[in-house]
N, C-alpha and C positions, 0 to 999 in steps of 0.2 A: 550368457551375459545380456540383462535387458539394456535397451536403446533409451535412454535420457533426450530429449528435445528440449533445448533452450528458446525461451521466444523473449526478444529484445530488440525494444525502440518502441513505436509504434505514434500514432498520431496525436499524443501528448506535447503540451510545450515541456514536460519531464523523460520526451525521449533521450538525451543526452546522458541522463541520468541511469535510465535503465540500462544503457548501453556499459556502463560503467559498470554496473550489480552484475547483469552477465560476464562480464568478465571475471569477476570475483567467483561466480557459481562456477565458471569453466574451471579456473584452475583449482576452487576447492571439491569438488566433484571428486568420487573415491573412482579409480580407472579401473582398479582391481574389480568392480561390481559393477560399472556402469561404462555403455558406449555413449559419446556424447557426438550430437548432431544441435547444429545451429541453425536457428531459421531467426527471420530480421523482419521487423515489418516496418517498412519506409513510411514515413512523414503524412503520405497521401495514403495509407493503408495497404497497400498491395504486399506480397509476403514472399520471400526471397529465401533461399538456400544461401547460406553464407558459408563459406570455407572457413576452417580456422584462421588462418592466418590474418582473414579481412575483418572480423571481429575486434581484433586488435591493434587494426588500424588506426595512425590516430587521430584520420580526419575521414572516419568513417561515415561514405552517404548512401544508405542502406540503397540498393536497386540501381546506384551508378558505378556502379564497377560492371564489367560484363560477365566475369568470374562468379556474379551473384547471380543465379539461377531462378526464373520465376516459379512461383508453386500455384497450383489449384487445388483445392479441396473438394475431395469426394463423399459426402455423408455417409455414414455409416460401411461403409466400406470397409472390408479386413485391412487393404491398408491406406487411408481416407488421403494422406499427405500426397501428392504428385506434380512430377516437374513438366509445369506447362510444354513442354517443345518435345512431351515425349511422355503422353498419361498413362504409357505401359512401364515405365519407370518410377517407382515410390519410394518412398524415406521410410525406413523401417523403425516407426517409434513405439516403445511398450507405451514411457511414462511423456506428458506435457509438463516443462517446469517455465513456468509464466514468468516474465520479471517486468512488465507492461506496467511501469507506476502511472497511472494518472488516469484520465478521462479516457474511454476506448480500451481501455487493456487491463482497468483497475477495480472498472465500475460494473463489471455483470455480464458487458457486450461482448468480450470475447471468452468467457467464460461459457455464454451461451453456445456458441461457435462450437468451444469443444465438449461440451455436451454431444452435439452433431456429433463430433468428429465420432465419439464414444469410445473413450482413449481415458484413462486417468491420469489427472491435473495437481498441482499442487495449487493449494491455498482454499480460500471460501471458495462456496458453489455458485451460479448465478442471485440468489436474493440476497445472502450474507452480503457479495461485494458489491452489490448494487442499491444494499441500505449500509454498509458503511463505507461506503464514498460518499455519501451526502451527508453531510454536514447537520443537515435539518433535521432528516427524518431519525439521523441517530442521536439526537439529542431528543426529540421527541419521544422514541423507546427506551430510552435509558433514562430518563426524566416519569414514566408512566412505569417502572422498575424499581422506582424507588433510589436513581442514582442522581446523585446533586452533577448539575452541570451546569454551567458559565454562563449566567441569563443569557438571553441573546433577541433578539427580530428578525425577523425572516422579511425580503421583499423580492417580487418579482419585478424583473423589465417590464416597464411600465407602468407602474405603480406610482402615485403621490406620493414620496418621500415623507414624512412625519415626524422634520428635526424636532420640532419642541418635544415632541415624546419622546425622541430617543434620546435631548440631552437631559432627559430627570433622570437618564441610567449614570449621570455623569462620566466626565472625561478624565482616561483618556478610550477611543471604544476602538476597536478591530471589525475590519472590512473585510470580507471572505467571502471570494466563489464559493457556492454551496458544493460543489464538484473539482475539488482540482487539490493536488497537495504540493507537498515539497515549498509550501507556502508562496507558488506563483499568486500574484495577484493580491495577497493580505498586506495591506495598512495600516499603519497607526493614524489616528485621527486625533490632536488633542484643541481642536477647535473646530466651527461651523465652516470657516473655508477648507480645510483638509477632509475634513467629513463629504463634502462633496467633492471633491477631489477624487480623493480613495474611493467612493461608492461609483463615480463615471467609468473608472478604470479596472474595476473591478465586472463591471456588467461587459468588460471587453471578453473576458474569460469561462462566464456563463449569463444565463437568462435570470439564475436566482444566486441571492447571496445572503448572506447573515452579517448583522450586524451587533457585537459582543461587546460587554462590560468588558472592560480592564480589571484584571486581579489581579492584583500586588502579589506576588508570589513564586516560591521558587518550580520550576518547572522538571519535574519528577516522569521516568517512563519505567513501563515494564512491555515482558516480551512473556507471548504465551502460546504455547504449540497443545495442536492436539484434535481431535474432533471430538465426540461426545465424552469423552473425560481427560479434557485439555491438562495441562500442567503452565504454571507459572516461577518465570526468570527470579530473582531478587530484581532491585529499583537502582536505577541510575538517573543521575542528575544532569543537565544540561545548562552549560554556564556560557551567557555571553555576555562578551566585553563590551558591547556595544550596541545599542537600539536592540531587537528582539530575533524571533529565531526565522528570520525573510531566509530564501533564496540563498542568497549572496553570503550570509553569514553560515550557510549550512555548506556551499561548495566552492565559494568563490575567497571570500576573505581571511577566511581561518580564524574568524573571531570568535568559532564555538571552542568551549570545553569541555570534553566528556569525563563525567566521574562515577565511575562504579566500583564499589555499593557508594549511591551517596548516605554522604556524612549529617551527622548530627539527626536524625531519626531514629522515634523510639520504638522497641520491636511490637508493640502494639498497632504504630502508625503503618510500619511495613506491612505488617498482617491485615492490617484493613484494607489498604493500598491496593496489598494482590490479590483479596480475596473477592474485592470491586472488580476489578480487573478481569479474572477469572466469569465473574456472573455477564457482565458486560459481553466477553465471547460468546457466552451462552444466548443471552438474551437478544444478541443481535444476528443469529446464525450464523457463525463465524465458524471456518475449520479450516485445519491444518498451521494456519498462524497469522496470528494479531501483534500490533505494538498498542499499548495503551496509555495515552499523555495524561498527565493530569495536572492542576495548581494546588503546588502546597502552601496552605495559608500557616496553618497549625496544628497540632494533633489533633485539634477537634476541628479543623475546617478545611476540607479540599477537595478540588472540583476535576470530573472527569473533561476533561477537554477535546480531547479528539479519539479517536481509533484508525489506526493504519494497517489494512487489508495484505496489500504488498509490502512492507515494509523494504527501506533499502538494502543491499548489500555492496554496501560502498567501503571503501576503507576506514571512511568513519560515523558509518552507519552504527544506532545501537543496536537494533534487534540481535546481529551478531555478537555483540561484543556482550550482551549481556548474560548470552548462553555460556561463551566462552569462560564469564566469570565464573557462572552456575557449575562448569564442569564438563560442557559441550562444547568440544571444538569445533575449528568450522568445517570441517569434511564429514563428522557426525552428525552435523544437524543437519546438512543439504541430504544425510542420507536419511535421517528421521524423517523429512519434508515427503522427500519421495515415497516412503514407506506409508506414512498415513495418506498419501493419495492412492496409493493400490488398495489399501484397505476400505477408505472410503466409496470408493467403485465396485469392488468386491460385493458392500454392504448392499448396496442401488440394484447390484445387479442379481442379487438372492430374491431380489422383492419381484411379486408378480406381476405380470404385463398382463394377463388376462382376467377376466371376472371371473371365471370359472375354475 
């Protein structure tokens, strides 16, 4: 029976979040195939042994319980994971399953880590999540792919702001860390005082942010698992009662609604939808699983909007729910996940290490 490692929290303002997904992976995790070990990485990044029981806590502070065991990492090492107060002691892990949404855990950086470790991971590799976590540069690739995406501006801290330019994109426009999801930090702006506004508070969260046209349009995702010959979910719709899809309408208000398959799309529109979708994984090196947002204008106009590297595994997360509709339950798909990560390591690890 291989050893599963969950890793959850981490130096995100979306650690709460992930803490949340792991617990959903804990209990849909098949036990008959897999031991599952917890590791937590606190707020300040240091990385902890979590007990089950503390995972589930429900005022969990990762590194302040004493029950939470510190760990060090040993590179390359047969078994790299070790409990600081005792490095003759390891954590016996085959597979890593990441659930690190956001900045530090989402973006490439500790993707890189376990590279080190040299262990097999679920989700993109280090480039895959470190060009789609940026906002920027994956609309840059997916726009030189020939995939229509949501105008946008790009600026850096520090940069001259350029309102008369940005309002010829007229209003209303979206404020976005280039870096960060679960929609911390994005804004609506429908005039010059809330544009700055939104734009101050948004550099709180990173150095670079985008600033996007408003699309009138309904907001459509798909789910797509796989490495070199990914597979794609049907389309679910995202409906909110109220202002757009922030934070607080995603976990605090309840003012989202999820619909899958959504309604009123024609199977031509679907087909295009996930076959964008589909090239999107591809062209941004994406493996093992993506969520793909996009704006539906009309069968002939829709825009890819974002790509979600981690996606959540919250209770009302869609990436699950839209496998589930596919046919994948959730204890199949956490096992799929695992599976294309031993297979992707398997592949790295056929490949030569010398010139000769």
């Amino acid at each position: 029976m291989k050893t599963v490692a969950i890793i959850a929290g981490g130096r995100s303002p979306e650690h709460e979040i992930s803490v949340i997904s792991a617990r959903n992976i804990y209990n849909a995790i098949d036990t008959t195939l897999y031991k599952i070990e917890v590791i937590g990485i606190s707020k300040s990044g240091e990385w902890f042994y979590l007990p089950e029981k503390s995972l589930f806590e429900t005022t969990l502070e990762i590194g302040a319980n004493t029950e939470h065991s510190p760990l060090v990492l040993m590179p390359f090492n047969k078994q790299p994971v070790r409990f600081a107060k005792d490095v003759n002691k390891s954590l016996n892990i085959d597979v890593f399953f990441p659930i690190t949404h956001g900045v530090y855990g989402e973006d490439g950086i500790l993707q890189g880590v376990l590279e080190y470790l040299n262990k097999p991971y679920t989700g993109p590799g280090v480039l895959g999540s470190a060009v789609g976590m940026d906002k920027d540069v994956t609309k840059q690739i997916l726009q030189q792919n020939g995939i229509k995406v949501t105008p946008w501006v790009t600026y850096f801290k520090g940069d001259i702001i350029q309102y008369e330019e940005l309002e010829t994109m007229g209003y209303p426009l979206f404020v976005k860390p280039a870096n960060m999801g679960s929609g911390v930090g994005v804004e609506k702006a429908e005039n010059r005082e809330e544009l700055v506004n939104a734009i101050e508070n948004a550099f709180k969260f990173d150095i670079k942010l985008l600033i996007e046209k408003g699309i009138k349009g309904r907001e459509v995702e798909t789910a797509v698992m796989g490495n070199l010959q990914p597979k794609v979910s049907g389309v679910g719709e995202i409906i909110v009662n109220s202002g757009f899809y922030t934070y607080e309408n995603k976990y605090v208000n309840n003012e989202t609604k999820v619909v899958i398959p959504a309604e009123n799309l024609s199977a031509s529109t679907i087909e295009t939808i996930t076959k964008t979708a589909l090239k999107a994984h591809r062209c941004l090196q994406l493996e093992g699983l993506s969520r793909v947002d996009f704006f539906y204008v009309s069968d002939g106009e829709f825009y890819l909007n974002e790509v979600n590297t981690l996606p959540g595994f919250t209770n009302i997360s869609m990436y699950p729910k839209l496998w589930e509709a596919a046919g994948v339950g959730y204890s199949d798909l956490i096992t799929q996940l695992i599976i294309y990560a031993q297979q992707r390591y398997e592949l790295r690890q056929a490949l030569k290490s010398t010139r000769l």
